[in-house]
C-alpha positions in Angstrom: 0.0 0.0 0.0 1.5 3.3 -0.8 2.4 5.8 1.8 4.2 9.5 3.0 7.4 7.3 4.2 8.3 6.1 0.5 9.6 9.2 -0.7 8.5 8.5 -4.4 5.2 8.3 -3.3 5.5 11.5 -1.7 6.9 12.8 -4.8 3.8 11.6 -7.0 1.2 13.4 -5.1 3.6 17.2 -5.5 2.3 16.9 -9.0 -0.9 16.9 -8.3 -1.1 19.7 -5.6 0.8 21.9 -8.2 -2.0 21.2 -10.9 -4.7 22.1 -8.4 -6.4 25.5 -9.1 -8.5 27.7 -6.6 -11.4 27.2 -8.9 -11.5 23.5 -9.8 -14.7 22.4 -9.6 -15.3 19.6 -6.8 -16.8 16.2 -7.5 -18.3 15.6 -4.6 -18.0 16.9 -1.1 -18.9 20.4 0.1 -15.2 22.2 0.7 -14.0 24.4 -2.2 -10.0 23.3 -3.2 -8.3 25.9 -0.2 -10.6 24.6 2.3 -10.3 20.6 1.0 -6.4 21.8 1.5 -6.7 23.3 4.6 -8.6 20.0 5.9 -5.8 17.9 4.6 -3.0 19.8 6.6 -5.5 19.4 9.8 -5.2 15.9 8.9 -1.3 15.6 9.1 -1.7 17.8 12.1 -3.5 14.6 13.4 -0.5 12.4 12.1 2.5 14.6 13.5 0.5 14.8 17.1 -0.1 18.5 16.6 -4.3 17.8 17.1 -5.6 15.6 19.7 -8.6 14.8 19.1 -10.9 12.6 21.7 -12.2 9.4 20.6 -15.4 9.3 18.9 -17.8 7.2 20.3 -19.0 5.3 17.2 -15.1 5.1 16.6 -15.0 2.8 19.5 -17.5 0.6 18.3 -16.8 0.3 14.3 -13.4 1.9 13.9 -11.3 -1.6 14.6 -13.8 -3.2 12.1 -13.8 -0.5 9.5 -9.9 0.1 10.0 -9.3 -3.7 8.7 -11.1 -2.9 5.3 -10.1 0.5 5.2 -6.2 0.0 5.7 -4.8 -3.0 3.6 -5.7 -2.4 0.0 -5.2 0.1 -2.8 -8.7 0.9 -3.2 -9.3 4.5 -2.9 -11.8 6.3 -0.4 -15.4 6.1 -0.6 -17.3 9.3 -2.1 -18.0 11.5 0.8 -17.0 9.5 4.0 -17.7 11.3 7.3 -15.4 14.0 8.4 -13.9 13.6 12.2 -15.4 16.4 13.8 -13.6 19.9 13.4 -11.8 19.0 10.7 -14.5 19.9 8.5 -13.1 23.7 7.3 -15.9 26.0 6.1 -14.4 29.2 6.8 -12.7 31.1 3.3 -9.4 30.0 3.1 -6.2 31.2 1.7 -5.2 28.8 -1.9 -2.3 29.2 -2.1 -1.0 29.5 1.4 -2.9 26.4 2.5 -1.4 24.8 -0.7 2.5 25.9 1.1 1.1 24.9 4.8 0.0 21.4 3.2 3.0 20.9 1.4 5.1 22.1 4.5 3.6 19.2 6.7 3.7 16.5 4.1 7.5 17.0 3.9 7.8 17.0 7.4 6.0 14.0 8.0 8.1 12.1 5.8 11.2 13.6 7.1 10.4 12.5 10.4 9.6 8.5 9.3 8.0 6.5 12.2 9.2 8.4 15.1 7.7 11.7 14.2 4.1 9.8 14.3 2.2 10.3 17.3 0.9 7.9 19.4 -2.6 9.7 20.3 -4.9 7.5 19.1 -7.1 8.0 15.6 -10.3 9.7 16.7 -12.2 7.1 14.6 -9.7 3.9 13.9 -8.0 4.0 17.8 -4.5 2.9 18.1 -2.4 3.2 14.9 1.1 1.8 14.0 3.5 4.8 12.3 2.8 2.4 9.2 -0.5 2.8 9.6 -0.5 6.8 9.6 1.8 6.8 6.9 -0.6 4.8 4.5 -3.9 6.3 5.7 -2.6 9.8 5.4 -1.3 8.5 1.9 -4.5 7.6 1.1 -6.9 10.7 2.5 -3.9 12.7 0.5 -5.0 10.7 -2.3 -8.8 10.7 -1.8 -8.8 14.5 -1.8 -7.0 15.0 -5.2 -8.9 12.8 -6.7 -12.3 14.8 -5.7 -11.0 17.6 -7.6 -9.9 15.7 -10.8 -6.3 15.7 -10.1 
């Protein structure tokens, strides 16, 4: 499964952020392209231990049972999954700065390898391995590009 510790997979997805435009028309979802970006640093923020988020209560009764389909294969996000709560950004954003904040956090992430994950548990999935945040933020990276075509 790709993910942020394999640098060439880091590399692919640069590409992509650099085709992204302010304007692109989403696919599905609600956020505009600098909010989907600013949602996606949050999301590393989650990785690195910079947010720490409590457990959400249907978390602790799916999230070990959705984490085992949702973790070990290349299939790509479903269409609109739920959102932990306060990641969802709704506020106008800044493109191009988010785009730099984003960028900024992937390359520190993958810097860091394993030891720069925390260990706070996932607010949905619980308890994940470094591996495991390196794939799933590989894959929300991933999931979020593709809603805007790139």
């Amino acid at each position: 499964m790709k993910n942020l510790f394999d640098l060439t997979h880091v590399e692919e997805l640069k590409p992509r952020l650099d085709h992204l435009q302010p304007d692109m028309p989403r696919l599905w979802g609600k956020m505009n392209a600098a909010q989907m970006l600013a949602h996606c640093a949050a999301s590393m923020e989650l990785a690195l231990g910079d947010r720490k988020p409590k457990r959400m209560a249907i978390g602790r009764l799916l999230g070990r049972f959705i984490k085992s389909k949702a973790f070990f294969d290349e299939v790509p996000m479903r269409r609109n999954s739920p959102t932990i709560p306060g990641l969802a950004i709704e506020d106008p954003r800044d493109f191009n700065a988010e785009r730099a904040q984003l960028l900024q956090l992937i390359d520190r992430f993958a810097a860091a390898g394993p030891a720069g994950c925390t260990d706070h548990p996932h607010a949905f999935f619980g308890a994940l391995t470094p591996e495991e945040w390196s794939a799933w933020m590989y894959k929300h990276l991933d999931h979020h590009l593709r809603q805007f075509g790139v």
